[in-house]
Steps between C-alpha positions, in 0.01 A plus 500: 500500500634796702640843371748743754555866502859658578559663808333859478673768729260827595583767668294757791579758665637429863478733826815695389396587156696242339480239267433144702609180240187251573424164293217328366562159535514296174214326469447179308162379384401118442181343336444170702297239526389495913569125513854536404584738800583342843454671830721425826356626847737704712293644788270370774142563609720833598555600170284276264593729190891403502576263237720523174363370153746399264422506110691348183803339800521869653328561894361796519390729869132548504427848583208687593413618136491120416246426802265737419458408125521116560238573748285695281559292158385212718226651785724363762572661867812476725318279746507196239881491535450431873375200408629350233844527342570705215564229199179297628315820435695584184418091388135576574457803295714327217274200543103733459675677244791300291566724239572847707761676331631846689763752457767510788699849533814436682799661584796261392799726703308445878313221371176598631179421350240789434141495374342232261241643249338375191718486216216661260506783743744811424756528715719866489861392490791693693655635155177615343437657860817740472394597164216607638602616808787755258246566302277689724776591711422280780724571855536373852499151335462191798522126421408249721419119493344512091329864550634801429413853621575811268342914517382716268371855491137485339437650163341809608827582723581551923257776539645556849242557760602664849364277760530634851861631510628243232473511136418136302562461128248226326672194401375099435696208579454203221509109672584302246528095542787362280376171674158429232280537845283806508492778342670851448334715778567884501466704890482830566775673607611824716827649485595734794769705379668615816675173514420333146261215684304265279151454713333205282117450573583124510177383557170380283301788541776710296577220233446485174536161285677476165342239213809365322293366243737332219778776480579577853790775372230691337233482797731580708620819326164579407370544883883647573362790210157594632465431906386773656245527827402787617257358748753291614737766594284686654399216715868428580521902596228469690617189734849641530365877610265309771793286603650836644229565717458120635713432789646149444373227688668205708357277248631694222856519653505151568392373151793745349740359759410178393573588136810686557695268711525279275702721314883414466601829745888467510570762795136494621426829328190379399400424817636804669289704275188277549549599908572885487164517294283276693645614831545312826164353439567210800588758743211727377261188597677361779540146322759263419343408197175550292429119502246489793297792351192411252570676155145661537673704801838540263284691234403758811800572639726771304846506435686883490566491173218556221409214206694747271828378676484155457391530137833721471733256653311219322600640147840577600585168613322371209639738257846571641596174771363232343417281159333238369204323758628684783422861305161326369404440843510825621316655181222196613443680831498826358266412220318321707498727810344833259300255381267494815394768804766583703469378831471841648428693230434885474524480887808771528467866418883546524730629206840319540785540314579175367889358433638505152707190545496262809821288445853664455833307475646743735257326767681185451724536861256683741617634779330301749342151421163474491211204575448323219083500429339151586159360426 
């Protein structure tokens, strides 16, 4: 039993104000039996977590969406895979529990394989997601791997707050599975309006869950019609006007680096950008690398830039330079980095004027190479 949506083009705005043709992938859903799918192993103790499934004579990629629901659906960890192959574990579970039935999403064009859910569960389908999504007159719409990212300007409007030198418009930023694992979640969002950056609080302390119940459509446009959180925003304020009086830390740097370089950066503006705001910090130190030094020494030393600029260049990459994981990533360490203390917080007195945007195409052919950050 298996039903499949068309391909569903969306469309966000891009860098240069333009409209930027992206794709949900069409998804297909089937309602199997777990004894009548059959899993090969790919990887090694390396990569336990590579294998493809196949389903009805078709194999399907597993993907990370699928690992994490098979492993919840089941109370299973990674570590089992290290020790036993992936059909003797799927034999097992089909053998304690013979009549499992489960809902596969998969994409039939890559043939990857996302999450598996319970079929009694609702699941919010790609074309009941652009109604929705038109609707309420969704934007900056993101797909990646069975999840899709779209933002929305809450009910009771931007009310733009200066903050510092910089003025930030409200907004919220809807996850919504089209997978059948989890649920809708909605995260506060900033919007600095020098340079139209989305900072998403993409982290549990600014999340709020969505109940599908048995019309998802309708819960979905119900929350869409009446989130608002004043607390909330004022919280997010709050972090971002401290973050200009933190100096970043080495720690802080380093976990952003981590983030960003992972980032496809054709011309290594990304990177470039990443150094001029962080500085020379190896030469500052005197080190070849941060490896030898303990991270509880990396939260003490500053960088010269302030917490403020690495927020900044985190939402333009994520905003501007990048999509899908790669853009979730970096709203993760922002989200996640307001979430907590700062490592140095409140420990500068010093107004700065901070940079509008960080990355400009014109930068593409400097002048005179430079080092290319390590860590």
């Amino acid at each position: 039993m298996s039903d499949q949506n068309p391909q569903i083009r969306v469309a966000h705005q891009n860098n240069l104000g333009g409209n930027t043709s992206k794709e949900i992938a069409p998804l297909e859903y089937k309602i199997l039996r777990l004894e009548k799918a059959r899993m090969t192993t790919l990887g090694g103790e390396k990569n336990p977590l590579r294998a493809t499934i196949k389903l009805g004579g078709q194999s399907y990629q597993t993907t990370q969406r699928f690992w994490t629901s098979f492993m919840a659906r089941f109370s299973l960890s990674e570590s089992v895979f290290r020790y036993f192959g992936h059909q003797e574990v799927l034999d097992r579970i089909c053998e304690r529990k013979p009549d499992t039935e489960l809902r596969f999403c998969l994409d039939p064009k890559d043939n990857l394989a996302f999450a598996i859910s319970n079929p009694k569960n609702p699941v919010v389908r790609p074309d009941s997601f652009m109604e929705i999504a038109s609707k309420y007159k969704g934007s900056d719409v993101q797909y990646a791997r069975g999840v899709v990212l779209s933002t929305y300007v809450p009910p009771s409007g931007d009310r733009s707050v200066k903050i510092g030198p910089d003025m930030f418009a409200n907004r919220f930023v809807v996850e919504t599975p089209l997978d059948g694992y989890g649920k809708p979640s909605i995260y506060l969002s900033l919007l600095r309006q020098v340079c139209s950056n989305g900072n998403v609080a993409y982290a549990p302390a600014f999340r709020n869950d969505i109940t599908l119940g048995d019309d998802p459509g309708y819960a979905i446009g119900r929350a869409l019609e009446s989130f608002d959180s004043d607390e909330g925003y004022s919280a997010v304020r709050q972090r971002f006007q401290a973050a200009q009086s933190s100096p970043a830390s080495l720690w802080e740097c380093r976990k952003l680096f981590q983030a960003i370089r992972k980032v496809d950066d054709k011309g290594s503006l990304i990177l470039r950008a990443y150094e001029k705001v962080v500085g020379d910090i190896y030469g500052q130190y005197g080190v070849a690398n941060f490896d030898a030094i303990t991270e509880k020494k990396l939260r003490l030393l500053p960088a010269k830039c302030k917490v403020y600029d690495l927020i900044n260049l985190a939402s333009e990459v994520a905003t501007h330079r990048s999509t899908g994981t790669d853009s979730m990533a970096l709203q993760a360490w922002l989200g996640g980095t307001i979430s907590e203390e700062y490592d140095l917080e409140g420990t500068s007195d010093k107004k700065d004027d901070f940079e509008g945007v960080f990355i400009k195409d014109r930068d593409r052919h400097p002048q005179r190479p430079r080092r290319r950050a390590s860590n």
